[in-house]
Structures are given as C-alpha cells and as structure tokens.
N, C-alpha and C positions, 0 to 999 in steps of 0.2 A: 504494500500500500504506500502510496505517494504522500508525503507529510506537505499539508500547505502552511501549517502552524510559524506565526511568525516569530523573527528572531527574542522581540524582549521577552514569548511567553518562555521560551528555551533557557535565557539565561537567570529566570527567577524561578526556576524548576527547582523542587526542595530536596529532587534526588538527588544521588551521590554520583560519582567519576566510577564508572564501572572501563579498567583495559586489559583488553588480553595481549598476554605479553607469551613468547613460544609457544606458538598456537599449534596447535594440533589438524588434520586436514579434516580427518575426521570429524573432529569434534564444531569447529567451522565452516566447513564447506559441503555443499553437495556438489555433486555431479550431475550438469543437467543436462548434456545430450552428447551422443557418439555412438552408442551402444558396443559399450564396452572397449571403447578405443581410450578412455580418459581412467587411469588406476591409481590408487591410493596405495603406497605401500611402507614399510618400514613402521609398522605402528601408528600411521598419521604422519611419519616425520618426514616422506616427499610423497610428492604429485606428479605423474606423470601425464600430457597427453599425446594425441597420435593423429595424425593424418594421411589419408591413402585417396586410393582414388575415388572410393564413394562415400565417406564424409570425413569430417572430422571432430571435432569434441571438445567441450567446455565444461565450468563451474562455475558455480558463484557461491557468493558470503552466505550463512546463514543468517546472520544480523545482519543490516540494519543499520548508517551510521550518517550523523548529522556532524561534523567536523570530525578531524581525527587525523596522527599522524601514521602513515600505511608504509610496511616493507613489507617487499618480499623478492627473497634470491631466483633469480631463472639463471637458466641456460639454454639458451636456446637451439634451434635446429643447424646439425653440424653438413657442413659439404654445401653442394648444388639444393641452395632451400628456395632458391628462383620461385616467383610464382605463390611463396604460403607466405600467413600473415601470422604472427603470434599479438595479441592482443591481450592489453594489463589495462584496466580500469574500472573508475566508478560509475555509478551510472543510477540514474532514477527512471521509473517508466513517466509514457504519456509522452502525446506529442509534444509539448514544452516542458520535454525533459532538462536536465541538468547532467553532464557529463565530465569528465576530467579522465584524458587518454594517453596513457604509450600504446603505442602500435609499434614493430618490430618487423621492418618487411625485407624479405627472407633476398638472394642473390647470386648469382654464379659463384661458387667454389673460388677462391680468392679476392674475391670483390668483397668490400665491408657490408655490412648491416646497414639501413638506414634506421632511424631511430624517431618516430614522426611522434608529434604532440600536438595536443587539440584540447580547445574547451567550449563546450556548449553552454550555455544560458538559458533559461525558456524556448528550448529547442532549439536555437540559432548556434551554430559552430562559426564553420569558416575560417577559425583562427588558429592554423598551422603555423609550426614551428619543425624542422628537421636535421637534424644532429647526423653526421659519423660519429661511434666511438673511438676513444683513443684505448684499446684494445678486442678483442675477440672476445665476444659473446657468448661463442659457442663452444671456447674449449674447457673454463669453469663456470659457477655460479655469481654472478655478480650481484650486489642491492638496489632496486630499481624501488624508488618514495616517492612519496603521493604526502605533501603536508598540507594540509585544506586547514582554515581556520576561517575568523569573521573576517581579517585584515587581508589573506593572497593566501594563495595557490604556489605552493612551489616543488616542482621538478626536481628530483636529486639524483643520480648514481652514484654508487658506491660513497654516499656524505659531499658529494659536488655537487654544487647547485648548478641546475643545466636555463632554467626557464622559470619565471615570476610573472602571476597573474596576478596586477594587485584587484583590491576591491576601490572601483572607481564611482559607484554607486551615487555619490552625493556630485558627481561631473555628469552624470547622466548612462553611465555604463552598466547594464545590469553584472550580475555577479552572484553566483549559485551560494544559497546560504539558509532556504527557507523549505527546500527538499529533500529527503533524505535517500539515501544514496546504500546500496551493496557493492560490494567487490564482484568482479566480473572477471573470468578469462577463457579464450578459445583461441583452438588451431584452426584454420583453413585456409582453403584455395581461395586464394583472389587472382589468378594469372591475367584476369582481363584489366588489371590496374598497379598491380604490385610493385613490378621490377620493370625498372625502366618505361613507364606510363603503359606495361599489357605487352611490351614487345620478346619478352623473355618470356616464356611457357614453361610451367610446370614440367619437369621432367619425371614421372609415374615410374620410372625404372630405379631410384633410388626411393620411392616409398617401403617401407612408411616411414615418416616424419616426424621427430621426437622431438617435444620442450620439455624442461623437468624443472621443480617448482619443490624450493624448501625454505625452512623457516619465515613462516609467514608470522607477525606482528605487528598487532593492532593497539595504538594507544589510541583511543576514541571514545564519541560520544556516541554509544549506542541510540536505536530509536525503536521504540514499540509503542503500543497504542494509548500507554503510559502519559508517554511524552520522553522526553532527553533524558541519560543518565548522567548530565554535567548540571551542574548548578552553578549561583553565581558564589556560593561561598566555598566552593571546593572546585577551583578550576584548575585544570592542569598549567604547564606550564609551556607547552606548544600553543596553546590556545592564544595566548597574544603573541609570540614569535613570529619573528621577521629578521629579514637578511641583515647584517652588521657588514660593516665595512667588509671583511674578507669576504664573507659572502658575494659581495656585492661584485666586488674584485674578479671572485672566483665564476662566478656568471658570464661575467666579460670576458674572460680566457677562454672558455670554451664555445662561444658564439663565434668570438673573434677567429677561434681555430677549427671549429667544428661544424658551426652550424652551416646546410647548405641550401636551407629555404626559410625565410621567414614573410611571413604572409605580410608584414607595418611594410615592406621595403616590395612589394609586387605592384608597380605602379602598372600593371600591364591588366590588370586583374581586378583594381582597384584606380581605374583610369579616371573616376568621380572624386575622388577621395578616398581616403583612409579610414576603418573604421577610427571610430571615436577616439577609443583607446589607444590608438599608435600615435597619435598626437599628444597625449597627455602621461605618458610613461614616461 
C-alpha cells in the first residue's frame, strides 16, 4: 500500500526507530518472480538470481520504508553480460510513483559496466545520471547505498558519494518524501536498449546469467499501517545527514572522472530548458 500521509504526521509519530542491521534474505525478502531462477542460500546470508532465455527473476523488501539509509553488496554478471540489466532500487506503486534507481547495464567481455541512476517524483523520472566504475563489478562484491532522508538523496559505492539529489521543494522541485517505498531487485533482458542504445544483443550461448546479493542493511524508517517507526524524539542520525566538504569533494572526482551522461548538461534533449533543478544545484 502506497502511504500518502504527510511528512509532519511522520515526524511526530510517538513510535520508536525500528533498523535492521545484517539482514537476513530470508527473513527480509521475498522472491517475486523467475520460477525458481532467483535462490536464497547460505542460511539467508546470499541471494542469488539468474537469467536465461525465457525469463528472469527478482525480489523485493518485505517492509516497507519511509527514509532510510540502504546497503547492499552485489556482484554482478561476469563475461559477455551484453544485453541484461541488473536493477537495485526503491520504489512505490501507482502511477505517481516515487523511485530512487541503480541500474547496472551489462556489456561485451572487456568493456566496463555502465552504472545509470535515476529519480522519479510523482511519476516523473527523466533525471539520468551514468557512471563507469573505477573497478570491476563482477569479479567481487562491492557496496552499492541508497541514503534517502527529508534533506537529499545520495548515491554511494563502496562509502563514495557518486550523485546528490537535494530536496529543492521550497524552489518548486518536487522530491519523494511522503510515499513509502520497498526494496526492489531483478535480472533481465533488455537487449533492445541496454548496450550500446539495442545495438549489442544478448548472447543466449553464455546463459545463464548470474548476480549474487549479500549482506543486505537497512537503517530505516519502516512503514505499516501504523504509520512511521521514526519519531521526532528518537531520530537517527542519517536522518539529517548531508554531504560535508569531503563528500562534497569526493562527488566531484568521480563525475569529473566517471560520469558519462548527465541529463543538467543534454542541451540536445533539453533544447527548452533544463529541468528546474539543474539550475538550482
């Protein structure tokens, strides 16, 4: 269920900061589609899924979460992953949904990973950001964050801050804060978009297709029908958290080196104008 409840009723909530911290897959996640290509194994302590040639497979959160600071380790598909999409995010239903995305889209045997990032508002996206890593993906686990608060949105791998969505709200910006959101992931074919805008196809002769997904943790505000498990006398301490200078620093290194598509800078795309926000960042 999609929470419309606004921010002050959340922050004078008399409940308490409920976080899970070394989550369990089991005990967090279900498995919603694959049949049987998506496997939980070691106790809960990794996630595997799979793609082949006739589908592939996903999960999501069992809660529920209305802010919250989100890890969790992948590794993603090794070799010729040309053509699959690995997908990490949050997400609310309804058409003026609320989303917050890595996407992970797969590429010839030598060629990097791209790393695309997006955020939706009452259904509206459009707002890509796209990274190379500065190593391999797919040969260990890396930590790919998701820190959502009332103040921004930010991006991390491995404790790097990659991308900062603030909240521009009072400039006229909307900015996701009053929906509540689960954890999301799946494998699949996208080859009509993926690699290189569809021109790289899927090669079915190296399926199937492996991401593997460990140590998931969640410091958050859960949501049930309750309302928020954050209140304002017990808030954590992400919840007002924002970039400090090195952050800030460390943001700028990796655009300046990494990033190779940023939607503020597509005047080709954006031949009207820029949305709001690339003006005001």
């Amino acid at each position: 269920m999609t929470s419309k409840t606004p921010i002050g009723f959340l922050l004078f909530a008399t409940m308490f900061l409920v976080a899970a911290s070394g989550g369990n897959f089991n005990q967090d996640f279900d498995i919603t589609w694959g049949d049987g290509r998506a496997k939980i194994l070691g106790n809960g302590q990794l996630l595997t899924l799979s793609l082949d040639k006739i589908s592939g497979s996903g999960f999501r959160s069992k809660n529920e979460y209305l802010f919250g600071k989100i890890d969790m380790q992948l590794k993603l598909v090794a070799g010729n992953s040309a053509g699959t999409v690995t997908a990490y995010y949050l997400s609310s239903l309804g058409s003026t949904h609320d989303e917050i995305d890595f996407e992970f889209l797969g590429n010839l045997s030598g060629d990097p990973y791209i790393l695309h990032t997006n955020v939706f508002t009452q259904g509206k996206g459009n707002r890509e950001q796209q990274f190379y890593l500065w190593f391999d993906p797919t040969k260990d686990f890396h930590t790919y964050s998701i820190l959502w608060n009332p103040h921004s949105i930010i991006f991390s791998v491995d404790g790097t801050p990659i991308r900062e969505f603030k909240n521009l709200e009072s400039k006229g910006v909307s900015f996701p804060k009053n929906q509540a959101m689960r954890i999301y992931s799946s494998l699949w074919n996208a080859d009509d978009w993926a690699t290189r805008g569809g021109l790289v196809k899927t090669d079915w002769t190296k399926a199937p297709f492996t991401a593997s997904y460990r140590n998931f943790n969640a410091q958050a505000c859960t949501w049930t029908s309750s309302g928020s498990s954050c209140s304002s006398n017990n808030s954590p301490s992400w919840f007002g958290q924002s970039l400090d200078s090195t952050g800030q620093e460390r943001i700028q290194w990796v655009q300046k080196n990494y990033m190779i598509y940023n939607y503020c800078t597509d005047t080709k795309r954006f031949s009207q104008g820029f949305p709001l926000e690339c003006t005001l960042a």
